[in-house]
N, C-alpha and C positions, 0 to 999 in steps of 0.2 A: 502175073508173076513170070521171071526167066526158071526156067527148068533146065539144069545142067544132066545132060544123061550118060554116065560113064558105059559104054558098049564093052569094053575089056572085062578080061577075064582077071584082072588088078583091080587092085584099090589105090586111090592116086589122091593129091589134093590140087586144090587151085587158087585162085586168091584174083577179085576181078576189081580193075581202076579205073577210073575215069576223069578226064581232067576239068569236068564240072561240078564244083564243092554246092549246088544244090541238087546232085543225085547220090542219093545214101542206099546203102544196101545189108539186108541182113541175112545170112550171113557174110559177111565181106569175102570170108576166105575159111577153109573147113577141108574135109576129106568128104571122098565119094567113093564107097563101096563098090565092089566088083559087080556088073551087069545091074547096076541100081543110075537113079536121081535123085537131086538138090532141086529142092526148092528156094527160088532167092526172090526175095518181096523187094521191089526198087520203088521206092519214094520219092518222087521229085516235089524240092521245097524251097521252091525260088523265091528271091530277094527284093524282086523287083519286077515290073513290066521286061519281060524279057524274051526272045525270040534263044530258045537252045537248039542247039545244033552241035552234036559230040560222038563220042562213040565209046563205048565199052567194052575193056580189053578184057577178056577173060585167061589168065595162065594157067596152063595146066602142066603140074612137075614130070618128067619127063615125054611131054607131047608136044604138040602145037598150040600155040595160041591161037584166039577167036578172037573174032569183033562182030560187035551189033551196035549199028546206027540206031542212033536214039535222036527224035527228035520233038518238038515243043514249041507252044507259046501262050506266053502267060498274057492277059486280058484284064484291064479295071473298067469299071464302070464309068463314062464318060457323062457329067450331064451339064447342061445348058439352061441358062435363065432367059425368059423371054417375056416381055420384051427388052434386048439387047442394051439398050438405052430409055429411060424414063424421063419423061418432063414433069416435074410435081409442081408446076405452076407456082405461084405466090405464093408462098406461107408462111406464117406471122406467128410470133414465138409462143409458146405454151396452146396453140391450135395444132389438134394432130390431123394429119392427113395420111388416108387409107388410100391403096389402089392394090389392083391385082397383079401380080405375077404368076409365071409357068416354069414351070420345071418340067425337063424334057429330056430322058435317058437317051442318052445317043445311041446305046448297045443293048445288045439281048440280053447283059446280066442285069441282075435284081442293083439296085441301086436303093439306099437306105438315107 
């Protein structure tokens, strides 16, 4: 989680963007009590194989704004048949021919 920690002796709000539409945030935008924090859950829930690289602006009403580098990469499962190329030699119609194949994850994820 980000933890927004208001130090004042106010109550303020903030409201935080970022200009990657697969990082969500709840609550996007709210108030922070004087001397207290926010809790903000960030969910990243990407599209695609994708390398993120962004930053999230946090505004705070009458203060300064922040930023946190956010960064990421999404990973699929790669796999591989071997062997590459098969010869099934002769085969003659309504005769079936069996041979073996391999299947070979290229990555440390689980592959199904």
């Amino acid at each position: 989680p980000l933890i927004l920690t208001n130090r004042s002796p106010v109550a303020t709000e903030f409201a935080l963007t970022c200009d990657s539409d697969s990082l969500l945030f709840e609550p996007q935008s709210g108030a922070i009590e004087a001397l207290s924090e926010v809790e903000i859950t960030v969910q990243f829930r990407p599209h695609k194989c994708e390398r993120l690289r962004s930053v999230i602006r946090i505004d705070v009403l009458n203060g300064d704004s922040r930023y946190v580098a956010v960064r990421g990469e999404v990973q699929a499962p790669t796999v591989t048949l071997l062997p590459m190329d098969m010869d099934l030699g002769t085969t003659f119609v309504d005769i079936p021919v069996s041979t073996q194949v391999v299947l070979r994850n290229l990555t440390n994820l689980p592959a199904q």
